[in-house]
C-alpha positions in Angstrom: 0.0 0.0 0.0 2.6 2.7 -1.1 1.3 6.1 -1.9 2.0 7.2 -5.4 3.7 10.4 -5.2 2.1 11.4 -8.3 -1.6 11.9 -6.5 0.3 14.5 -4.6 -0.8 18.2 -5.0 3.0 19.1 -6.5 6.2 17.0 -6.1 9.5 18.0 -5.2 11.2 16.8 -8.3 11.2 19.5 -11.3 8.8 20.3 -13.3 9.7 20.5 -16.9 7.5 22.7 -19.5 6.6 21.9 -23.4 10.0 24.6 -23.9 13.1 22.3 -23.4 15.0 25.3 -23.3 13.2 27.2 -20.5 13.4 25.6 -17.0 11.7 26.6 -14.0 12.6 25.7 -10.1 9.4 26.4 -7.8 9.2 25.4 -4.2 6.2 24.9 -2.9 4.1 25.6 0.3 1.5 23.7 0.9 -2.2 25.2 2.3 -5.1 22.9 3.6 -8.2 23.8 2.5 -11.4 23.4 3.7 -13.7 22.9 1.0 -11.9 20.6 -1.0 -10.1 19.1 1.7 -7.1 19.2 -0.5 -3.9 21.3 -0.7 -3.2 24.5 -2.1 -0.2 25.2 -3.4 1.4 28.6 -3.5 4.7 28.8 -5.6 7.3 31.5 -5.8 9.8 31.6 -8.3 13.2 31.8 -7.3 14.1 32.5 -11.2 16.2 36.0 -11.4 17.4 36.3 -8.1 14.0 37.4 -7.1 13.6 37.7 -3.2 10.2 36.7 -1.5 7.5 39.6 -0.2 8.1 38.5 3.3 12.0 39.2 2.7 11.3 42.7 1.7 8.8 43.7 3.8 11.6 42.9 6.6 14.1 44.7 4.8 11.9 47.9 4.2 10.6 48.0 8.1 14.5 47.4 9.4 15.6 50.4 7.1 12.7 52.5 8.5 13.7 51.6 11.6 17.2 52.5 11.1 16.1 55.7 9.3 14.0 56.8 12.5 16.9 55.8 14.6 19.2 57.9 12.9 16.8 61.1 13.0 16.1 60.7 16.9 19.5 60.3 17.2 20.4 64.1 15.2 17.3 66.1 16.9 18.6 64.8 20.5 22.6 66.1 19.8 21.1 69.5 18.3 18.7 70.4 21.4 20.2 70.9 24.6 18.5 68.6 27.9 17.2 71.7 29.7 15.4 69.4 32.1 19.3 67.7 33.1 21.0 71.0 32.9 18.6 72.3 35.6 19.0 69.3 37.5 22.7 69.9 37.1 22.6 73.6 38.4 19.9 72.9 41.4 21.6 69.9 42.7 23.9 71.6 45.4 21.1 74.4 46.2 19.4 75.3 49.6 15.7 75.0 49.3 15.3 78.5 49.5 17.5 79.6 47.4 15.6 77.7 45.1 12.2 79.1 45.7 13.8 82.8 45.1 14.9 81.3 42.2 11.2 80.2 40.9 9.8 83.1 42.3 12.7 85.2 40.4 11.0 83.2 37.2 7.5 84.1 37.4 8.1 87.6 38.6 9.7 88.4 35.2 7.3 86.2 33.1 4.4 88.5 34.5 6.7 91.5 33.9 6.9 90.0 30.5 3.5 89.7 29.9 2.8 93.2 31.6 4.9 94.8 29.2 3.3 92.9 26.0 0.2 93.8 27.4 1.4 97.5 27.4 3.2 97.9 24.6 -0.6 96.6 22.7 -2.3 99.4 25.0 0.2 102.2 23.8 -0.1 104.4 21.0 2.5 104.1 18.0 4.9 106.9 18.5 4.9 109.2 15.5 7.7 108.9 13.0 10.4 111.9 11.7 9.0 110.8 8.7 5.4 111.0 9.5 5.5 114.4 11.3 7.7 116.2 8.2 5.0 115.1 6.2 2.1 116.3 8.3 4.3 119.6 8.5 4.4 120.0 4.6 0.7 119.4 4.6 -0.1 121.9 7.2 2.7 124.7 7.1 3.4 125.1 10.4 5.6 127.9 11.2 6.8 128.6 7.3 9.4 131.5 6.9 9.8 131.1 3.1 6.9 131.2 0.3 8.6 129.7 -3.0 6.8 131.3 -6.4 6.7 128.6 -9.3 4.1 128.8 -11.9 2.4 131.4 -10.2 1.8 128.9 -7.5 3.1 130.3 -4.1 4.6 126.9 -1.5 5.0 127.9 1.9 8.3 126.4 3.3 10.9 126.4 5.4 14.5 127.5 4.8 16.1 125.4 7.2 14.9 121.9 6.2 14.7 122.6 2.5 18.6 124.2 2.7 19.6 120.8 4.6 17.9 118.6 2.3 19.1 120.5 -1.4 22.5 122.1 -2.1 20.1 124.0 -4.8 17.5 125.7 -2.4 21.2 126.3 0.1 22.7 128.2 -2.6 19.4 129.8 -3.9 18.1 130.7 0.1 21.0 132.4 1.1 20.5 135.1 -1.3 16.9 135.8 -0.3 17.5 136.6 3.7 14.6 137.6 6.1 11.3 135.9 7.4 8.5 135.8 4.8 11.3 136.1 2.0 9.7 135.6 -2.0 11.6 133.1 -4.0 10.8 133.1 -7.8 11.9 129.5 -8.7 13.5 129.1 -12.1 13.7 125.5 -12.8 16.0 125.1 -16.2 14.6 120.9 -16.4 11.6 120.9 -18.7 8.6 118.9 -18.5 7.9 120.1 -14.3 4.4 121.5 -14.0 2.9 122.3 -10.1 1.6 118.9 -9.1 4.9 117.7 -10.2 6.9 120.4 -7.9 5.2 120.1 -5.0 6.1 116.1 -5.4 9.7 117.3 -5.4 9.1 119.3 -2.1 7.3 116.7 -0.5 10.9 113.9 -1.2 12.7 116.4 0.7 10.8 116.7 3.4 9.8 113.3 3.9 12.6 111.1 1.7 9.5 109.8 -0.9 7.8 110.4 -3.8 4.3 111.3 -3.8 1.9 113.9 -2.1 -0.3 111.5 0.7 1.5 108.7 -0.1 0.6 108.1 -3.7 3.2 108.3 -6.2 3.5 110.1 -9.3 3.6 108.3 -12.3 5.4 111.5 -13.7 8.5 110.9 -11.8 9.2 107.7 -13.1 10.7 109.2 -15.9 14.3 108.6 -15.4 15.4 110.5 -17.8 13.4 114.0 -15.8 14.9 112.7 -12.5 18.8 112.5 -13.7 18.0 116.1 -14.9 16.7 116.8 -11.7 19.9 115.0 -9.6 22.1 117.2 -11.6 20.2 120.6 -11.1 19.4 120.1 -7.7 21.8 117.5 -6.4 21.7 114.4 -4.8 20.6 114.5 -1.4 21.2 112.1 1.6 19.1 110.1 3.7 16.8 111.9 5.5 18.0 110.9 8.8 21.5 111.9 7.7 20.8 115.7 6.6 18.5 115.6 10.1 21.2 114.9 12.0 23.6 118.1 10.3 20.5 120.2 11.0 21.1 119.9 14.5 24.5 119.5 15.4 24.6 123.2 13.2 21.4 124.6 13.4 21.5 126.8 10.5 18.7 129.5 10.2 17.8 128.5 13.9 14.9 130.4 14.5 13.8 129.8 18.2 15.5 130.2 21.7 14.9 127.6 24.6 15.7 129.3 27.7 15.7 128.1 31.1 14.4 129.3 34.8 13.0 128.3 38.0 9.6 129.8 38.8 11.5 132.4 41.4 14.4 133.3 39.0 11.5 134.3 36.1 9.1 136.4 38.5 12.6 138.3 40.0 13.9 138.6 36.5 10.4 139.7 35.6 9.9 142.5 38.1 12.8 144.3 37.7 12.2 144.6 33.9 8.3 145.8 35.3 7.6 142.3 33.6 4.7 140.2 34.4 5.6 136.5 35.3 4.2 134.4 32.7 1.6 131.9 34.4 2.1 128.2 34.0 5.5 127.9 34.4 6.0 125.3 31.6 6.8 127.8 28.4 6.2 131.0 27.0 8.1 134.1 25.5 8.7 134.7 28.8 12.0 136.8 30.4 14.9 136.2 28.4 17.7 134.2 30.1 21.7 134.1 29.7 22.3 133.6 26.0 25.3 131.2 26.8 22.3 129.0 28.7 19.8 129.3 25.7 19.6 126.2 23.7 19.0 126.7 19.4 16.4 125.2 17.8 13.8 125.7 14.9 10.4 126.4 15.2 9.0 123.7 12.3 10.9 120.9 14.3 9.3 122.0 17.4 6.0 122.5 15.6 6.2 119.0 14.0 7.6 117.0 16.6 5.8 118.0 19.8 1.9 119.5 20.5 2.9 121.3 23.2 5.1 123.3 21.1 3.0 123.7 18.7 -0.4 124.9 20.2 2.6 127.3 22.0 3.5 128.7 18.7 0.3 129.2 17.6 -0.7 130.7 20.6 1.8 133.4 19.6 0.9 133.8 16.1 -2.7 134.4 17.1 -1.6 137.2 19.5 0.7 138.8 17.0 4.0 138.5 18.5 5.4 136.4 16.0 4.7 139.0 13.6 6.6 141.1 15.5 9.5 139.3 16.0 9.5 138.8 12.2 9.9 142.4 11.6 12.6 142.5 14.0 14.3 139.5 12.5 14.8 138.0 15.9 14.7 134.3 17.2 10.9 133.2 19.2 12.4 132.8 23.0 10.6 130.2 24.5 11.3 130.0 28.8 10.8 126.6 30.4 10.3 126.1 34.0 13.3 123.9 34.2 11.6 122.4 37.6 9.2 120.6 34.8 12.0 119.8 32.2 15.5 120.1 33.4 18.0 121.7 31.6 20.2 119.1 31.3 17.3 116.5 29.6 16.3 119.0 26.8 19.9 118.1 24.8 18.8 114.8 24.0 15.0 116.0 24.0 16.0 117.9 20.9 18.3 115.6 19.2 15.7 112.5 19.1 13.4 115.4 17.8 15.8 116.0 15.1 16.7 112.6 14.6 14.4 110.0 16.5 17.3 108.3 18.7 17.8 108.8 22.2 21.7 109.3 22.8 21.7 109.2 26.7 25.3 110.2 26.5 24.3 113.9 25.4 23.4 114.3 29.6 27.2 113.7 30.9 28.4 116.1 27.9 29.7 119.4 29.2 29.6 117.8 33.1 31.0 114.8 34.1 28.6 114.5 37.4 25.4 115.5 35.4 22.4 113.6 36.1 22.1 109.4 36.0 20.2 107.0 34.5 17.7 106.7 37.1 17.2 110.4 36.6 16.1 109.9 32.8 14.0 106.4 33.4 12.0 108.5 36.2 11.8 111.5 33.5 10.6 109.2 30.9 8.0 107.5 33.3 6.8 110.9 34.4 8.7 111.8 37.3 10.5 115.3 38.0 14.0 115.5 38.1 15.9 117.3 40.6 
């Protein structure tokens, strides 16, 4: 009672096609199977080098492995173990000393927070670009009226001189507050709307009157013309900053008094004391003491200036100070804003950066930096 191998699902021996000349090897697995009650066989070639699915599914999940080992590996040397380094640091600490050192934590987290909080809450502080415009809008202050066209610009000398080596040269032969300029521009093709483009740049460092540009002044070949008539200027910050270190055509006078030095000074000039004590034309002080300045900076740069000005033109003393061709002296209760502030006052004015070091200039024991954070904060200096 031998079994015939040949009743067998598949046999181990080779299995030879009709094709002599092609030859398969096939190993076989064997599958029970229910409804025939037979076997099943499931064959994979071997033919080619061909490697079964089982192999590579192995070989693909050990390389992903190795792949993710290798990435762990690189994020954990490139980020520092803040957790250990603590541990590291706290290890040899009193208990107290480390509960300053929490509390030191959240203290400056909610200062942190504060300070966001604030900083949301607070207005955006005007620009030096901003204001120049607004003042070219407005014409506060103006000491010049330029004639093109038969169009008269109110300006002022003092920026337009800093800003253009052509309105320098031109200025300085039309002295005096109020002065007419006839402008005689020799580059064609520059009506009005086009000019008063050109004044706003200089004020401001852009093209265009409100913030949209003229389509005119992309003519490069009008603005070469232009460059070479008027020359080149510099950054705006950069011909700011040579207005006020040499205050050419300064017209204003800041002086400086304590509210019994002005009514003293007032009385024995038969003077009223101005009321206030925080500006006015006031009694003049020592000119050595008086700081330069000009009126459209003041105007542009601080409200309390300004409405002050205007105050002044409204009563008619600027007009007479115009006549005389002197300088607006404005007196400043210096127990409101110390003397020794308004230096660097003035030159973030002219420039919008705060140089501390302007306080110790001229006195090696003048004022701290506790004195300037309580002036910014709204405290009184001594």
């Amino acid at each position: 009672m031998g079994a015939n191998g040949s009743s067998y699902p598949h046999s181990c021996s080779p299995r030879i096609g009709g094709n002599s000349q092609t030859q398969q090897t096939f190993i076989g697995t064997s599958s029970y199977s229910q409804q025939g009650y037979g076997w099943e066989s499931k064959l994979y070639s071997l033919e080619h080098g061909h490697e079964r699915p089982t192999d590579r599914k192995k070989k693909s999940l050990g390389l992903a492995t190795l792949k993710r080992r290798f990435i762990k590996r690189r994020k954990s040397s490139r980020s520092a173990d803040h957790a250990r380094q603590m541990r590291e640091l706290l290890s040899g600490w009193d208990v107290r000393d480390t509960n300053a050192l929490v509390e030191e934590y959240e203290g400056t987290a909610a200062l942190k927070e504060l300070s966001f909080q604030a900083s949301l809450a607070r207005a955006e502080a005007p620009s030096l670009q901003r204001d120049l415009a607004a003042l070219y809008q407005h014409k506060y202050c103006t000491d010049v009226d330029l004639i093109f066209q038969g169009t008269c610009f109110p300006a002022h000398r003092a920026i337009l001189a800093a800003r253009c080596p052509f309105f320098k040269t031109l200025l300085s032969s039309s002295p005096g507050y109020g002065a007419e300029v006839l402008m005689d521009i020799e580059t064609a093709g520059i009506d009005v709307p086009m000019f008063s483009a050109l004044l706003h740049y200089l004020y401001t460092g852009e093209f265009g009157v409100g913030g949209v540009e003229d389509t005119r002044l992309q003519n490069v070949d009008v603005l070469v013309q232009l460059s070479e008539e008027f020359g080149t200027p510099n950054s705006l910050e950069a011909d700011m900053k040579g207005l006020f270190d040499y205050m050419c055509y300064y017209d204003a006078l800041l002086s400086f008094s304590s509210d019994s030095e002005m009514i003293e000074s007032c009385n024995e000039r038969g003077a009223a004391a101005p009321t206030g004590g925080s500006g006015g034309n006031g009694c003049p002080g020592t000119p050595d003491e008086d700081l330069r300045a000009h009126k459209a900076i003041l105007s542009a740069r601080s409200p309390f200036f300004r409405n002050l000005l205007q105050r002044r033109i409204r009563t008619g003393e600027e007009m007479t100070e115009r006549t005389l061709q002197t300088p607006t002296r404005i007196v400043l209760d210096e127990s409101i804003i110390p003397r020794k502030y308004v230096q660097v006052i003035l030159h973030c004015m002219y420039t919008d950066v705060v140089e501390l070091g302007l306080v110790l200039r001229g006195s090696p024991s003048a004022g701290s930096l506790g004195e300037v954070q309580a002036l910014v904060s709204g405290g009184r200096g001594a």
